[in-house]
Each structure stands twice: as C-alpha cells, then as structure tokens.
N, C-alpha and C positions, 0 to 999 in steps of 0.2 A: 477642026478641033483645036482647042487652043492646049500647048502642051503647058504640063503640071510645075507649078516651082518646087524646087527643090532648097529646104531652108538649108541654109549651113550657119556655123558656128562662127559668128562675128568676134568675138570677144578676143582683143590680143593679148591679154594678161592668163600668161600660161600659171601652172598650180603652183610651180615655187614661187613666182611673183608674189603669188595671195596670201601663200605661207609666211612670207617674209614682210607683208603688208601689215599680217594678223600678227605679228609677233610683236612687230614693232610697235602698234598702235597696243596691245595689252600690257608690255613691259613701261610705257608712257603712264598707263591708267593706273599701273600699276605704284607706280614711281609718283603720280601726285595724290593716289589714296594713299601712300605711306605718309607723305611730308603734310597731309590734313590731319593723319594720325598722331603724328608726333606733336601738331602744335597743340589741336586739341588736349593731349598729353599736358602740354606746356602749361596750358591754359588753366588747367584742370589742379596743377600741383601750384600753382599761384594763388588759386581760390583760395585750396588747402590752407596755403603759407599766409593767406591775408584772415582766412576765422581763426588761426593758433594767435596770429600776431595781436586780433583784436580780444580773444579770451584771457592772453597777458597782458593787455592793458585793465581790462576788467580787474584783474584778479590784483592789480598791483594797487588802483583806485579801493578796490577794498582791502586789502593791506591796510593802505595809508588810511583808510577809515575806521578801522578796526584800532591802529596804533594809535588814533587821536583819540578814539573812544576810552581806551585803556588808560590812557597817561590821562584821560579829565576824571575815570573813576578810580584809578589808584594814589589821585593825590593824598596829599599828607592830612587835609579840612574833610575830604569825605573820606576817608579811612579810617579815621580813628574813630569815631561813632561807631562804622560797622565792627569794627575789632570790639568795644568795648558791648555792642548789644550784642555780639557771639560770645562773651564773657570766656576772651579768652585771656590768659594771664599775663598777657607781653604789659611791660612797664619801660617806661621813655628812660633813657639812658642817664645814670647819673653821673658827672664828672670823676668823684672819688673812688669811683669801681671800676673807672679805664685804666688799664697797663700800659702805662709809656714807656717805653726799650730807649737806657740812656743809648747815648753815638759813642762807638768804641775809641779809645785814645786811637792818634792816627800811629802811634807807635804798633800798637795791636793789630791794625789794618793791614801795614808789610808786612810783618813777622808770620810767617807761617810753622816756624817750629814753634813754640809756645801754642798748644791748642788748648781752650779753657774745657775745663770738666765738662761742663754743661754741653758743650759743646760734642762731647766723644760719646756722650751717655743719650743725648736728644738728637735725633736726625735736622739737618739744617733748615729744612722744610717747613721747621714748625716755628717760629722766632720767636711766639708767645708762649710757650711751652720752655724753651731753649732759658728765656729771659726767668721764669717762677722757678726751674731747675736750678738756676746758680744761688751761692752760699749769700745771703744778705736782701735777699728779695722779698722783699712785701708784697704783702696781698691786701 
C-alpha cells in the first residue's frame, strides 16, 4: 500500500508580512488616487478660469461695441432731429446769455483777509452763483 501525502503549508510569508504587504501597497493607491485628484482638481479650476476669462473678453468687445454705437447715435448731426421731432424745448447756446467769471486781481488771489461778500454769503462751490451774487453783475 502506498502511504498517503500529507499536504503541508508551503507558503513562507507569515501574516504580518502580508499585513505590511497590504498596507503598503493601499497607502501607494492611495497616495497616486490622491495626486490624480488633485490635478483633476487643477485641471478643473483652469477650465473654470479659461470660460470667466473668455466671458470677459466677450463682454468687453461688447462694451466696445455698445460705446461706438453710442457716440455714432449721440452725435451732434443725428441728435438734433431727434431732440427737435421729440419737441423738446432745448435751444443751441447763445453767446450773450454765457457768464464769463472776470480773473481776480492777483492782489486778491494772496490776500486772504479781505473776503468779498459774495463770497461769505455764496458757498465757494458754486462760482456762477458766487459771480451773479456780487454788486455790478449783469445778467
């Protein structure tokens, strides 16, 4: 009779070996699933940055299309048709109705103690106002 084998356990890699096999090999997987995540990330906020970048060009071409359009219909040759078939009451400036503001002697210019009426009675902010205020002012 021929006697029976007897299997035994070949394998020389004991349980912390395979623990330390497995760890290592998932902290790897781990570590280049991260660095795929991150650039994806990368990749992702580039898109992003490249449709903002291309919506501000958009937006700026129309801008600049809008501003040309405006300054060809706001000229002075097509305006004033439109102004006068909306019958509105603007009249073109006439020389004799501007207020020219003489230039103060430069004496008056240093001199800060001498402050003229007009001047204390009219806030300085208004110099057409300031100028129809003082004594000898025409209109």
């Amino acid at each position: 009779m021929k006697s029976r084998r007897t299997t035994r356990y070949r394998n020389a890699l004991g349980l912390p070996a395979i623990t330390v096999i497995i760890v290592v090999v998932a902290s790897l997987a781990l570590g280049g699933l991260g660095i795929v995540i991150s650039k994806n990330r990368v990749r992702a906020l580039g898109e992003e940055q490249r449709k903002v970048e291309e919506e501000i060009r958009l937006l700026r071409s129309e801008i600049v299309k809008l501003e040309q359009h405006r300054e060809k219909v706001f000229t002075s040759a097509r305006l004033q048709p439109r102004l006068t078939k909306a019958a509105t009451m603007l009249k073109d400036l006439e020389e004799e109705h501007l207020l020219f503001l003489p230039s103060p002697p430069p004496s008056q210019a240093h001199d800060n103690t001498a402050a003229p009426v007009a001047e204390a009675v009219v806030p300085a902010a208004i110099p057409i106002a300031r100028a129809a205020a003082q004594p000898g002012a025409s209109r």
